[in-house]
C-alpha positions in Angstrom: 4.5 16.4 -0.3 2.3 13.4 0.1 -1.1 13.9 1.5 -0.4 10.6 3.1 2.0 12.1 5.4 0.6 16.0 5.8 -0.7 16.3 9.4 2.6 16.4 10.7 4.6 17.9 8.8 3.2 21.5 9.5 5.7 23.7 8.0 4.5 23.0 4.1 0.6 23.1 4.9 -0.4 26.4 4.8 2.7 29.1 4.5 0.1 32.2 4.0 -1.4 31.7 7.4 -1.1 34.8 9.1 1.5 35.3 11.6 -1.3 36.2 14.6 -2.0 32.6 15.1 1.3 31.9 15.8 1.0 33.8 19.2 -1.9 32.0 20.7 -1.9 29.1 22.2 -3.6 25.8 22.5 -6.4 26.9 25.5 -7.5 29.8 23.8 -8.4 28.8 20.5 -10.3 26.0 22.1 -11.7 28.9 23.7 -12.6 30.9 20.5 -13.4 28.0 19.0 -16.3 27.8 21.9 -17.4 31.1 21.7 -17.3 31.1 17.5 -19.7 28.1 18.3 -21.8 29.7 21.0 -22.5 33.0 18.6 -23.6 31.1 15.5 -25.8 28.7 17.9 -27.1 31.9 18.9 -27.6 33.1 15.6 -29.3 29.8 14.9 -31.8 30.0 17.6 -33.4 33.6 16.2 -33.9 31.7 12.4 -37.2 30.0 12.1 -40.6 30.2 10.1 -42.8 31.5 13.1 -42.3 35.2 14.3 -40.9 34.6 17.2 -37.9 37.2 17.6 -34.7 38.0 19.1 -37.0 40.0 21.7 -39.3 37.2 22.5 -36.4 34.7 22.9 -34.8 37.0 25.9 -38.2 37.8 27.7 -38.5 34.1 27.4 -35.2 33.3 29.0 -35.8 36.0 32.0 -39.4 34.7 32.6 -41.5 37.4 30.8 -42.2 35.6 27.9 -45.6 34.2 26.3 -46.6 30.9 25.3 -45.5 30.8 22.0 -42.6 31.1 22.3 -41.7 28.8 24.5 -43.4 26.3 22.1 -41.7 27.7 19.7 -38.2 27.4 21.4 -38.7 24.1 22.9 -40.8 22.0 20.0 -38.8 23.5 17.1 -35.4 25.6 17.3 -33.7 24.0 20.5 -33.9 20.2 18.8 -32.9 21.5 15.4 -29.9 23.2 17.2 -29.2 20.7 19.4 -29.0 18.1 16.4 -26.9 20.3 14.3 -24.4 20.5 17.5 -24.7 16.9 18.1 -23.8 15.8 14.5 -21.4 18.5 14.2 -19.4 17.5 16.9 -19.8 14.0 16.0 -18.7 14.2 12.4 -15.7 16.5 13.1 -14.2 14.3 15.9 -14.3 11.1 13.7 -12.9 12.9 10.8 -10.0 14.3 13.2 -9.9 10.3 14.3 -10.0 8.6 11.1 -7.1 11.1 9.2 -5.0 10.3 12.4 -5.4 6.9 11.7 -4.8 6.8 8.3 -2.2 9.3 8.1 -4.3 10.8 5.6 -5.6 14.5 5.4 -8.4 13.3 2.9 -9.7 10.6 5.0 -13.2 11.1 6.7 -16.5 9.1 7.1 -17.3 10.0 3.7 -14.3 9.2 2.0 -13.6 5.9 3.4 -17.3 4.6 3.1 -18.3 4.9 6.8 -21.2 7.6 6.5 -23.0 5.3 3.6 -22.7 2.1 5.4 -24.6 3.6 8.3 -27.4 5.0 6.2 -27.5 1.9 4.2 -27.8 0.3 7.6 -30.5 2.6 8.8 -32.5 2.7 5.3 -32.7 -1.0 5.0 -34.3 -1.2 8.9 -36.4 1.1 7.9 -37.2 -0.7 4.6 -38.4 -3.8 6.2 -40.7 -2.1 8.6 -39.0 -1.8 11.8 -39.5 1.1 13.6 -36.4 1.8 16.2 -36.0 4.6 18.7 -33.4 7.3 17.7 -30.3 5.5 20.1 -31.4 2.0 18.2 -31.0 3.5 15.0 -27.5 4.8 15.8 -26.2 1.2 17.0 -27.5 0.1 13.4 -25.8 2.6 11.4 -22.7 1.9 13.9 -22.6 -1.7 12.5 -22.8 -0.5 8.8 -20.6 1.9 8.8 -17.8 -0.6 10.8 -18.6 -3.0 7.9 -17.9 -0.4 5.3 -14.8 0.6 7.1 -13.8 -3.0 7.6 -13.9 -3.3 3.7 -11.8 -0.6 2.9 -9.6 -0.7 5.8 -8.7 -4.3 5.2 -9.0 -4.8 1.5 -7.2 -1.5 0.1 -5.3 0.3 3.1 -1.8 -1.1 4.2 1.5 0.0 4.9 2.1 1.5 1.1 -1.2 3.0 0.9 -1.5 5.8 -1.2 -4.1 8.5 -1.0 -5.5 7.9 -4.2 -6.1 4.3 -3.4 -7.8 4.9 -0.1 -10.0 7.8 -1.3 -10.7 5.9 -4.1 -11.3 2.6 -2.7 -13.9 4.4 -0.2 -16.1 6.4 -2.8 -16.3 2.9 -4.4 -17.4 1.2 -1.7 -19.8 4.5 -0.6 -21.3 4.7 -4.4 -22.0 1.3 -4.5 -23.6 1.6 -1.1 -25.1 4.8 -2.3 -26.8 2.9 -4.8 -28.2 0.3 -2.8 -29.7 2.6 -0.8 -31.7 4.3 -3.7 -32.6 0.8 -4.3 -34.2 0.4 -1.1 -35.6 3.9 -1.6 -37.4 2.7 -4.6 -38.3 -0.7 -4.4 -40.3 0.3 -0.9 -41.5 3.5 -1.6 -44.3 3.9 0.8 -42.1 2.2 3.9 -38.8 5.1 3.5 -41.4 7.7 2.4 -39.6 10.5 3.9 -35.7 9.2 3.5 -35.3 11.0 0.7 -34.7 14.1 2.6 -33.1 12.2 5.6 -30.2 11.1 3.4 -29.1 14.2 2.2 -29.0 15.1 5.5 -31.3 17.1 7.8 -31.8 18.9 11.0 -35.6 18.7 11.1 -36.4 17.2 14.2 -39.7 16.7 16.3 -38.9 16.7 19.3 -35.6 16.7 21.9 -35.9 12.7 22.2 -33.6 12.1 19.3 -31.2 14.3 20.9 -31.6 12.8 24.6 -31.3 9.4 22.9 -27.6 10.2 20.7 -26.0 12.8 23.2 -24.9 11.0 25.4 -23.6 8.4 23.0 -21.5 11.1 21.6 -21.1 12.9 24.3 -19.2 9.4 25.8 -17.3 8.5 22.4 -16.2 12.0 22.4 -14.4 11.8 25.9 -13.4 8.1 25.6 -10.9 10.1 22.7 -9.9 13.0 24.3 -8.6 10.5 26.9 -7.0 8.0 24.6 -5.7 11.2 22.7 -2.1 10.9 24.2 -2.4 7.1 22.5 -2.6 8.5 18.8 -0.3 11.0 19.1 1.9 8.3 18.7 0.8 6.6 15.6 2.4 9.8 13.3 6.1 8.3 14.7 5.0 5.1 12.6 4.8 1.8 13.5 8.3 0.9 14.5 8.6 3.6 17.0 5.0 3.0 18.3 5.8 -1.0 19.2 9.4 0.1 20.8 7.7 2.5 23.1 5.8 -0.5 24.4 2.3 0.1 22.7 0.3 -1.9 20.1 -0.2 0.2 16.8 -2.9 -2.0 15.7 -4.7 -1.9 19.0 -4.7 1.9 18.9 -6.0 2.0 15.2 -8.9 -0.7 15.9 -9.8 1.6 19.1 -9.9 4.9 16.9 -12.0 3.0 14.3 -14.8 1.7 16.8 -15.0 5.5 18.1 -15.3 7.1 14.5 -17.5 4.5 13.1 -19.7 4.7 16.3 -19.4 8.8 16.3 -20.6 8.3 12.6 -23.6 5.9 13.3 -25.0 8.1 16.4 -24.9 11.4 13.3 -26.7 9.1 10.6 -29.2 8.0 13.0 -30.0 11.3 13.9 -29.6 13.5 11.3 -28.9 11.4 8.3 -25.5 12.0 6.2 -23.9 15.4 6.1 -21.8 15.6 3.6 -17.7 16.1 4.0 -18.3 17.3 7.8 -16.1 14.9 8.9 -13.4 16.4 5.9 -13.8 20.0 6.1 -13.5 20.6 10.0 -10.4 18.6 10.9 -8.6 20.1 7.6 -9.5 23.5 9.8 -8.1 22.4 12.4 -4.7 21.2 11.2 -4.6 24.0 9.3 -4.2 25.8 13.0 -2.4 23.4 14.4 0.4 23.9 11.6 0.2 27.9 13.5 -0.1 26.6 17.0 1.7 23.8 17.9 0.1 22.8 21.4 -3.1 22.0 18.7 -0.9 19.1 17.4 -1.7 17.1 20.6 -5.2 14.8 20.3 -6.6 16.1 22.8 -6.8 19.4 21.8 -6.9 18.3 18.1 -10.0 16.3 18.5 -12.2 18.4 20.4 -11.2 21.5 18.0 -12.3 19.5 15.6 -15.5 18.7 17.1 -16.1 21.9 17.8 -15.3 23.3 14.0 -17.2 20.5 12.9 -20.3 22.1 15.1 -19.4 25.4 13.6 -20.0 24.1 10.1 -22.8 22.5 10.3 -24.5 25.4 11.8 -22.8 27.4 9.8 -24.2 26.0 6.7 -27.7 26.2 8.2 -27.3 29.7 9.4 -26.4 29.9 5.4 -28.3 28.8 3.7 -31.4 30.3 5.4 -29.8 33.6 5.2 -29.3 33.4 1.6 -32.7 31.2 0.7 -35.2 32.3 3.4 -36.3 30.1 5.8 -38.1 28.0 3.7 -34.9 26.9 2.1 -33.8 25.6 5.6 -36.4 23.1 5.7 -36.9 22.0 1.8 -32.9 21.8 0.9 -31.4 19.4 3.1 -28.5 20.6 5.4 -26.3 17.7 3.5 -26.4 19.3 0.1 -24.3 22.5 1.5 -22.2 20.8 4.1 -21.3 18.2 1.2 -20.1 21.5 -1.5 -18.2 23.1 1.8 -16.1 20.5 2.0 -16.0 19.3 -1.6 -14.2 23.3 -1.7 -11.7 21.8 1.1 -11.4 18.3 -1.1 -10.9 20.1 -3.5 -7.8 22.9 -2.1 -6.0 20.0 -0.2 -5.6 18.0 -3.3 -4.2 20.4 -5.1 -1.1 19.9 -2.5 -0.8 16.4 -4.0 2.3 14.9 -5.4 2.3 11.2 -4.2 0.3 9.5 -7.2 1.3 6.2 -5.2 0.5 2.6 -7.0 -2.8 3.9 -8.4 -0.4 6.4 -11.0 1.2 3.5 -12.4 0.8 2.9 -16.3 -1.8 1.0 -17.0 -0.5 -1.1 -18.8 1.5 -2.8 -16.1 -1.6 -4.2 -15.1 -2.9 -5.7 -18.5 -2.5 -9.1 -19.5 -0.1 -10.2 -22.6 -0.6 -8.5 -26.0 -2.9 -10.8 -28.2 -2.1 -12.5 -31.1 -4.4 -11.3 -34.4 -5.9 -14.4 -34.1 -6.5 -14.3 -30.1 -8.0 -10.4 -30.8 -10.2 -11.9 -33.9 -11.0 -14.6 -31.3 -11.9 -12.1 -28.5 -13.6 -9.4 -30.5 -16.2 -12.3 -32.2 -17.3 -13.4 -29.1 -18.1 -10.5 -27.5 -20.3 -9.6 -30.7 -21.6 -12.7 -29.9 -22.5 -11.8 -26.3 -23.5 -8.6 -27.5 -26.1 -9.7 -29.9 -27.3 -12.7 -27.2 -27.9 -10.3 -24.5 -29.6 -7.6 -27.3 -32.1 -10.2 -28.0 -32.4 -11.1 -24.5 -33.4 -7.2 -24.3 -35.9 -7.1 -26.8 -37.4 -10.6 -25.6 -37.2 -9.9 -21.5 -39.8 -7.3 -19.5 -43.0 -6.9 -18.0 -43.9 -9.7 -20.8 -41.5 -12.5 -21.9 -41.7 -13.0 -25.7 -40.6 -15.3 -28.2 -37.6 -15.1 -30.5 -41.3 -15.7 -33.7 -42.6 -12.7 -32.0 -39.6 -10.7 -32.9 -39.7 -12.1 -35.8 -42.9 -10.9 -36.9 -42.6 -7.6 -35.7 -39.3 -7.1 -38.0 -41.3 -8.2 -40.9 -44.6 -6.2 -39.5 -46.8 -9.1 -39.0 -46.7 -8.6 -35.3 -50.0 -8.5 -33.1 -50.6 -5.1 -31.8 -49.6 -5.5 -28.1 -46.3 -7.3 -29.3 -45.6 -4.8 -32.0 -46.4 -2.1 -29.2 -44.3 -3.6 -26.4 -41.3 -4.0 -29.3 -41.6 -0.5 -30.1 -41.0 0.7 -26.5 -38.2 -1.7 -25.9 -36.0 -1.3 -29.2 -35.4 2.4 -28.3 -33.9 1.2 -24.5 -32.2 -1.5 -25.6 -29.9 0.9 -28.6 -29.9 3.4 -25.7 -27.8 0.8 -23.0 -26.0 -0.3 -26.0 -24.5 2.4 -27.6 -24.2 4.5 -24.5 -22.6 1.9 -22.3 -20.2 1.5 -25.4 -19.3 5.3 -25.3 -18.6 4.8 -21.8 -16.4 2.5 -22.3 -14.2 4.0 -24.6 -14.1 7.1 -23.0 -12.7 5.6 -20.1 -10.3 3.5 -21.7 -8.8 6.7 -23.1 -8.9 8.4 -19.5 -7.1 5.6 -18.0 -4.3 5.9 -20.6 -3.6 9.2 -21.1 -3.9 9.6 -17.8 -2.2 7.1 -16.7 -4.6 6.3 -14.0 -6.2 3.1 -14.4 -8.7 4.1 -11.6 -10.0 6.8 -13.9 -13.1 7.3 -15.5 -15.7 9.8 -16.6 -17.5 9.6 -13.4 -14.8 9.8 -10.8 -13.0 12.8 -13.2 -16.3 14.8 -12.6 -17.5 14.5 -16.4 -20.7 12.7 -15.7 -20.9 15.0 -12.8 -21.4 18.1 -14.8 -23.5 16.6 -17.3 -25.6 15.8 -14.8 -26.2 19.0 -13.3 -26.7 20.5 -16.7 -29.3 18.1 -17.8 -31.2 18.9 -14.6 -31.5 22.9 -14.9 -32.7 22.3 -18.1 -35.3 19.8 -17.4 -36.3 22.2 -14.1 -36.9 25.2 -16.4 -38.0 23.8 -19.7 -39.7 20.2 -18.9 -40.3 19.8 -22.7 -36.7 20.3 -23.6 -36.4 18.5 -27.3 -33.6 15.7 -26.9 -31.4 17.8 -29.2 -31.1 20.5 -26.4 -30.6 18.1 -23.7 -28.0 17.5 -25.2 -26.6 19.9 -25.8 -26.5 21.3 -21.9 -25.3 17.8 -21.3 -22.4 18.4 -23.2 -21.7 21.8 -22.3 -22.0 20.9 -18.0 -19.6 17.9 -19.2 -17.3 20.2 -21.1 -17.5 23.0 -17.9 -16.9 20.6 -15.4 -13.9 19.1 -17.5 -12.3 22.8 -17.9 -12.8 22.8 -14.0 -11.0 20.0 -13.4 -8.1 20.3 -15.5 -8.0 24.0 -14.9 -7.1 23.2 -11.2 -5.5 19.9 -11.5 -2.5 21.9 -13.3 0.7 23.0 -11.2 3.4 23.0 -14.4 1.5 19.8 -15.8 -1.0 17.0 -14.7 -0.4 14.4 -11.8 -2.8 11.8 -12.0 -3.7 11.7 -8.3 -3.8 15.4 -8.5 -6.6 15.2 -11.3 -8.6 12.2 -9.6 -9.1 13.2 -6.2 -10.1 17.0 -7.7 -12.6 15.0 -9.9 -13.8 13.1 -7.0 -14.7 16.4 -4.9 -16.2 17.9 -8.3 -18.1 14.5 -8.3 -19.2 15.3 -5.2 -20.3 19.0 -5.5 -22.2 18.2 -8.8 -24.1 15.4 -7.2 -24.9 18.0 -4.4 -26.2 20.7 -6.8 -28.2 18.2 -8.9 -29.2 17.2 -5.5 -29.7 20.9 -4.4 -31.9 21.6 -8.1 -34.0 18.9 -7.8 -35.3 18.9 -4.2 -35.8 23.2 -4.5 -37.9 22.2 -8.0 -39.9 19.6 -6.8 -39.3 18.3 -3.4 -41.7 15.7 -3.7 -41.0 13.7 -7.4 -38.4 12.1 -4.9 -39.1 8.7 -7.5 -37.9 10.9 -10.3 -34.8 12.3 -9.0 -33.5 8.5 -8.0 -34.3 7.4 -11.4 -32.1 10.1 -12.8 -29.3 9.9 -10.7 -29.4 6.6 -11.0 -29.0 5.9 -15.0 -32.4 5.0 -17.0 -33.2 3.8 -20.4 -37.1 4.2 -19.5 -39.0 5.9 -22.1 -36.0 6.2 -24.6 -36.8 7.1 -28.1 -35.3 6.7 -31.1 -34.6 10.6 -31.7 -33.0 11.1 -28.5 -30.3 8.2 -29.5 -29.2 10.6 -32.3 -26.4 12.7 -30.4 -24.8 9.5 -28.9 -24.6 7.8 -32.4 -23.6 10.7 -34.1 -20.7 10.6 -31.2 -19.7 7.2 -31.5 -19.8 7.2 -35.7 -17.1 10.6 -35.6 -15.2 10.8 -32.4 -14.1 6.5 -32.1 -12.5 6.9 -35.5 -10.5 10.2 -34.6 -9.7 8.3 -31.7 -8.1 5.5 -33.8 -6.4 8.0 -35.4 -4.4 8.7 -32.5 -4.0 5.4 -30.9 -0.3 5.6 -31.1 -0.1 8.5 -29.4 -2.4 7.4 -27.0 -0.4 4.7 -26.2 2.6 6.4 -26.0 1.6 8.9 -23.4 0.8 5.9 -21.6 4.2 5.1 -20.9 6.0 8.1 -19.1 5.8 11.9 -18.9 9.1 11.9 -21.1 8.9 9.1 -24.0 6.5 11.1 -26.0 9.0 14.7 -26.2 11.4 11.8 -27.5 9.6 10.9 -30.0 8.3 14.0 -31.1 4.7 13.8 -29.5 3.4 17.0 -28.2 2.3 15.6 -24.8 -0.1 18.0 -23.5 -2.1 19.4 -26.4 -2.9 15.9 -27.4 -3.6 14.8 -24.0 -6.3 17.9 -24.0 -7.6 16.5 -27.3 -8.0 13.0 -26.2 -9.4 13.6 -23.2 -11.6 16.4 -24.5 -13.0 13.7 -27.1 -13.4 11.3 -24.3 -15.9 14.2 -22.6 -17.7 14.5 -25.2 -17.9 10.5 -25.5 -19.3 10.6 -22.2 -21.2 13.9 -22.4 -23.3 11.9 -25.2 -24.3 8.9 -23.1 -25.3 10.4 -20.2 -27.4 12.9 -22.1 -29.5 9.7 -22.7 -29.3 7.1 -20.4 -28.3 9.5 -17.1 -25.8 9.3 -14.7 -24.5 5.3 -14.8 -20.6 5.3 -13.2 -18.6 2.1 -13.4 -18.6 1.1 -16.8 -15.8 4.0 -18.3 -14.0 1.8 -15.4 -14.8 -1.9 -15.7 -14.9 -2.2 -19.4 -11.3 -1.0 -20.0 -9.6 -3.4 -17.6 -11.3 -6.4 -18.9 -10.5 -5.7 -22.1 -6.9 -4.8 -21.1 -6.8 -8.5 -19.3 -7.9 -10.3 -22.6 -5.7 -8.6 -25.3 -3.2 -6.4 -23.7 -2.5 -2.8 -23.9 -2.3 -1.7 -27.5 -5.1 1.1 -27.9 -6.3 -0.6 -31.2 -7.1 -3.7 -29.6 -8.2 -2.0 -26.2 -10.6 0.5 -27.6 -13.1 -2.1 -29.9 -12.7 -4.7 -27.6 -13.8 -2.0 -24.4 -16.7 -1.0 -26.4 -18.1 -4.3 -27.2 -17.8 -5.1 -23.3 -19.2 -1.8 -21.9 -22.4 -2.2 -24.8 -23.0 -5.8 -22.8 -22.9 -4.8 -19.2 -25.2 -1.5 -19.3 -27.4 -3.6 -21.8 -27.4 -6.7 -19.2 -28.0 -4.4 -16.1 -31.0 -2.7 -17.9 -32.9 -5.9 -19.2 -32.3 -7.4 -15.4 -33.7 -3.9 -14.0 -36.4 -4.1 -16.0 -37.5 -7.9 -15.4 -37.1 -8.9 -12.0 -39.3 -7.4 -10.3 -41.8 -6.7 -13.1 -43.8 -4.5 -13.6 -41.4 -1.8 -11.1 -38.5 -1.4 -12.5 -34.8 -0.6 -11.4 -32.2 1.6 -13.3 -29.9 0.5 -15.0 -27.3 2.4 -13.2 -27.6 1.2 -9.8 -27.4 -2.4 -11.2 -24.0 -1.8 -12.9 -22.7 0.4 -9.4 -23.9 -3.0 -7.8 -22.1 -5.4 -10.2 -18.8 -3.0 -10.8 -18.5 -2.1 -7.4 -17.0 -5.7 -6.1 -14.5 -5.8 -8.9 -13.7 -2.3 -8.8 -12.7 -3.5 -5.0 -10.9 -6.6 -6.2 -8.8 -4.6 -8.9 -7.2 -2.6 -5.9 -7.0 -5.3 -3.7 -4.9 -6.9 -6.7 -2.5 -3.8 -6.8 -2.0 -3.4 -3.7 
C-alpha cells in the first residue's frame, strides 16, 4: 500500500485498533477530543516556576484569591497556554489540509518546507532590524512558507508523485532553508539574539498580545476550512471525478494551500517552529477515522485534527516539565519534543511503505554514457586539477590574502612568523574539507547504489544524524575529549543510528523508500536530541551549537585528521574490491541470486563501510549534508555508472566542493566566518531541486 494513497483506504491502516472505536461516532470523539484537550489545558495551567497552586488557581477563579496569583495566571500561564492551543490547533489543521491535498499521509508543514520558509521569513525581518507586531510577523512567515510550498509544490509534486519524492523534495528545500536561517542567526548575532530558542520552538510568551494578535487569524483560517471541508472531500475521488462533478481540482488545492501556509505563518510568528505537529496529529486522526467513518468527512477531520494537534503540543509541554522540572519547560524548547513525537509517527507510518515510486529507480538510469578510458583519464586529471587549484586557493584565501612565494617559503621554512603562523592554522582546515568531503562522497555513492536510491545519502539515511548526537554528549561531559575519542563516539552514534535504521527499515528485505523516509525521521529525532543536549548544557553558547550543526573546519588540527585518513587509506580500497558487486546490486533485487551474489550480507557490508566513511568525516568537520548526494551524481553524469569510475571520480568532486565552501566561508566576510556546511546546504540544495525536477 502506497502512502500516497493511505487516507482513504481505511481498512489496511491500522487493523489492531480496538474494536470500541468502531461504536462511537463522529460527534463524540470531537467531543472527547474537547474534553482530552480541556484536562491537559487544565493540567497545563497548575505547571509553572512560582508556587502558585491548584488551590490558589480555584479561589482565584471564585473571587477569593490574592494578588499573586492573578499575576501569576494572567502575565505567565494563560499566554503560554493560550499559545500552545493557538499553535496547536494551527499546525494540526494545516497538516490535516496539506495530506488531503497531497494525498499523502507524510505530508505536513515540515515535510513539504512550509514551517522553514516562514521562520526564514520571520528571522530575516528580524535580522535587518525591523521590529513587527506579533499579527505582522505571521503575514511574513505566511509569504515564506507559500514560497517554500510553491517550490516544492510546483517543481517536484505532479500527478506521479511519489512519497519519497515529495518528502524528500521538502526536507531539501527546509534544510537548505534551515541553513540560511543559521546564517542569519550568525552573521547578526546581536539583532536575532534570542531566535535561537524561538526556532526550535517555544511557548514563552510575555504577554496575551501575541495571542490577541494570531487568534483570530487562526481562529478565521480554521473556519474558512471547516466550511470548504465538503470541497476536499472530493479531491480523494481524483481528478477526473472532481472536474465531472462540476468543481475545479486545482482551485480546491490552491485554496487548501493558502489556508495551510497561512495556518503555518500565524504558528511561526507566534511560537516559532514545532516540530512534526502538523504530522503527528492528523496521522491520529486518520488513524480514528479508519474506526469511525463519519471522521472521514473534512469537517470533522480537520477540526479533530486541530484539536489533537492542541493535545500534542500541550501534551509535550505537560511532558516534558513533568519529567525535567519546570525549569526544563523554559530552557528546552517545546520544538525539540514535539519534533521526536512525530519523528516516532514518521517513523511507524513509513514503515507501511511499499511504493518506492521514481525516486527507487536504479541509479544508473539516471547517469550519463559509460566513459571511454581515455574520457575517465580525461575526467579524473582535471578534477585533480581543480582539486589542487582550489587547495592552494585554501591555503592562500582568509582573514589575510597571501601569495603563492609566501607558500612557498613556508614549505621550505623561510616563512615570516605571522605567515608561517597563519599557514599553520590553515593547512590543518584545508586536509580536513578535503579528505572529509571526499569520504562523503564516496559513502554516498555507495548508498545510492546499493540502495538503489539515488536520493540517498549519509545525512538523509540518519548516519550523520547519529554521529552527531554522539559527538555532542561527549563534548557536554568531557569538553577535553582527545580527537581519538571523538571519534570514536562519532562512530559508534553513526554505527547505532545505522542499526536503527536498518533494523526497522526491514519487512522480509529493504525497500528503498522504506529506508529513506525512516532515515529522514531518524534525521530528524537526532537533530532534535543534539538540539535537546546542547540547549540543557549550555543554553547560551547558542554561536557554538550553529557552528556544529552546521559543518566547521575551524580550529582543525593535524591529529584530529588521523581517523578520517586512516578511513579513507583502508575502507576505499575494500570498497574497490567489491565494485562488481556493488554494481550489481544496483541493477535489481534478483540479478545478483543469479549470479551468485549474496545480496543482503554484502549490502550490510557496503553500507556498513559507507557508515563508517561517513562516521570519520563528521567526527571532524561536523554535520555537513549534501555532498554524500551531489558528488555521486556529477560524477555519474561525466563517466557513467561503473563503480570503478564512479567512486574516484565522486571523491575528487566531493574533496573540491566542501574545500570550496570552507575557503568562501572563511573569506567573505572576513574576519567572521561561516561554516562550511551551510555553504554546501546553500550550493547543493538548488541542484538537489533540479535533479528531481529532472526525474520527474
Amino acid at each position: 500500500m502506497s502512502l500516497a494513497t493511505a487516507a482513504p483506504e481505511r481498512s489496511e491502516q491500522n487493523p489492531g485498533f480496538p474494536r470500541l472505536l468502531g461504536k462511537l461516532s463522529a460527534p463524540s470523539v470531537l467531543v472527547g477530543a474537547l474534553i482530552l484537550t480541556v484536562l491537559i489545558s487544565l493540567v497545563h495551567l497548575t505547571q509553572g516556576s512560582s508556587t502558585v497552586g491548584v488551590g490558589d488557581l480555584f479561589q482565584m477563579l471564585i473571587g477569593n484569591g490574592d494578588q499573586g496569583a492573578s499575576d501569576t495566571f494572567f502575565s505567565s500561564r494563560l499566554p503560554r497556554l493560550l499559545a500552545g492551543l493557538v499553535a496547536g490547533v494551527a499546525l494540526g489543521a494545516a497538516g490535516a489540509l496539506l495530506q488531503s491535498i497531497s494525498r499523502n499521509s507524510l505530508a505536513s508543514p515540515d515535510t513539504l518546507g512550509v514551517t522553514a520558509g516562514a521562520a526564514f521569513t520571520v528571522t530575516l525581518v528580524a535580522a535587518l532590524g525591523i521590529a513587527l507586531p506579533v499579527w505582522l510577523g505571521g503575514l511574513v512567515g505566511f509569504l515564506g512558507g507559500l514560497l517554500a510550498a510553491a517550490v516544492v509544490f510546483l517543481l517536484i509534486a505532479g500527478r506521479n508523485t511519489s512519497v519519497t519524492r515529495l518528502v524528500l523534495g521538502g526536507t531539501a528545500v527546509a534544510m537548505a532553508l534551515q541553513a540560511a536561517t543559521s546564517l542569519l542567526l550568525l552573521l547578526f548575532a546581536q539583532r536575532t539574539i534570542g531566535l535561537f530558542a524561538w526556532g526550535n520552538g517555544s511557548l514563552s510568551q510575555l504577554d496575551l498580545r501575541g495571542v490577541w494578535q494570531v487568534g483570530p487569524i487562526v481562529l478565521i483560517a480554521l473556519l474558512l476550512a471547516v466550511l470548504y471541508g465538503h470541497k476536499f472531500d472530493l479531491l480523494a475521488l481524483g481528478d477526473d471525478a472532481v472536474t465531472v462533478l462540476g468543481a475545479r481540482p486545482g482551485a480546491i488545492r490552491l485554496g487548501g494551500i493558502l489556508l495551510a501556509v497561512l495556518l503555518t505563518g500565524a504558528s511561526v510568528a507566534l511560537c516559532g517552529p514545532l516540530g512534526f505537529v502538523g504530522l503527528s496529529a492528523p496521522a491520529i486522526a486518520r488513524l480514528l477515522a479508519a474506526k469511525v467513518p463519519g471522521l472521514v468527512k473534512h469537517r470533522a477531520l480537520i477540526p479533530l485534527s486541530a484539536l489533537l494537534g492542541a493535545v500534542v503540543v500541550l501534551g509535550a509541554d505537560v511532558l516534558i516539565r513533568w519529567i525535567g522540572g519546570v525549569s526544563a519547560g523554559i530552557e528546552i524548547p517545546t520544538g525539540v519534543t514535539t519534533t521526536l513525537v512525530g519523528a516516532v509517527f514518521l517513523i511507524v507510518l513509513a514503515r507501511r511503505v511499499k511504493d518506492a515510486g521514481a525516486a527507487g529507480k536504479p541509479s544508473a538510469a539516471k547517469t550519463g554514457r559509460p566513459a571511454s578510458r581515455l574520457k575517465f583519464t580525461l575526467m579524473i586529471s582535471s578534477a585533480s586539477l581543480v582539486l589542487t587549484a582550489s587547495v592552494v586557493l585554501g591555503m592562500l584565501g582568509g582573514f589575510t590574502w597571501l601569495l603563492g612565494g609566501d607558500v612557498l617559503n613556508w614549505i621550505t621554512g623561510q616563512a615570516p612568523p605571522g605567515v608561517a603562523f597563519a599557514l599553520d592554522e590553515r593547512f590543518p582546515r584545508v586536509l580536513a574539507a578535503v579528505a572529509a568531503g571526499a569520504a562523503l562522497a564516496v559513502a554516498g555513492a555507495v548508498i545510492q547504489s546499493v540502495s538503489r536510491n539515488p536520493l540517498a545519502e549519509p545525512y538523509t539515511t540518519g548516519i550523520t544524524a547519529g554521529a552527531g548526537v554522539g559527538v555532542i554528549g561527549l563534548l557536554i561531559v568531557v569538553p577535553t575529549a582527545a580527537p581519538w575519542q571523538v571519534s570514536i563516539v562519532a562512530l559508534l552514534g553513526a554505527l547505532l543510528a545505522f542499526a536503527l535504521v536498518y533494523g526497522l527499515s526491514w519487512r522480509g528485505g529493504i525497500d528503498s523508500a522504506r529506508i529513506m523516509l525512516i532515515g529522514v525521521g531518524a534525521s530528524a529525532a537526532g537533530g532534535a536530541i543534539t538540539t535537546f543536549l546542547l540547549v540543557k548544557a549550555d543554553p547560551w553558547n547558542t554561536p557554538l551549537a550553529l557552528t556544529w550543526l552546521s559543518g566547521t573546519t575551524y580550529g582543525r588540527s593535524l591529529d584530529q585528521l588521523i581517523p578520517v585518513g586512516v578511513a579513507l587509506a583502508l575502507l576505499v580500497p575494500l570498497l574497490f574490491l567489491f565494485r562488481r558487486e556493488i554494481d550489481v546490486i544496483g541493477l535489481d533485487e534478483n540479478t545478483p541470486r543469479i549470479v551468485g551474489i549474496r545480496l543482503e550480507p554484502v549490502r550490510l557490508l557496503t553500507l556498513g563501510v559507507s557508515v563508517l566513511l561517513a562516521a570519520s568525516a563528521v567526527s571532524v568537520v561536523g554535520v555537513v549534508g549534501f555532498v554524500g548526494l551531489v558528488a555521486p551524481h556529477i560524477a555519474r553524469s561525466l563517466v557513467g555508472s561503473h563503480s570503478v569510475k564512479v567512486l574516484p571520480l565522486a571523491a575528487l568532486i566531493g574533496a573540491v566542493l566542501v574545500s570550496v565552501a570552507d575557503t568562501i566561508g572563511r573569506t567573505v566576510i572576513a574576519p567572521a566566518q561561516i561554516p562550511a556546511g551551510l555553504i554546501v546546504a546553500l550550493i547543493g540544495t538548488p541542484y538537489f531541486v533540479y535533479l528531481l525536477y529532472r526525474t520527474r
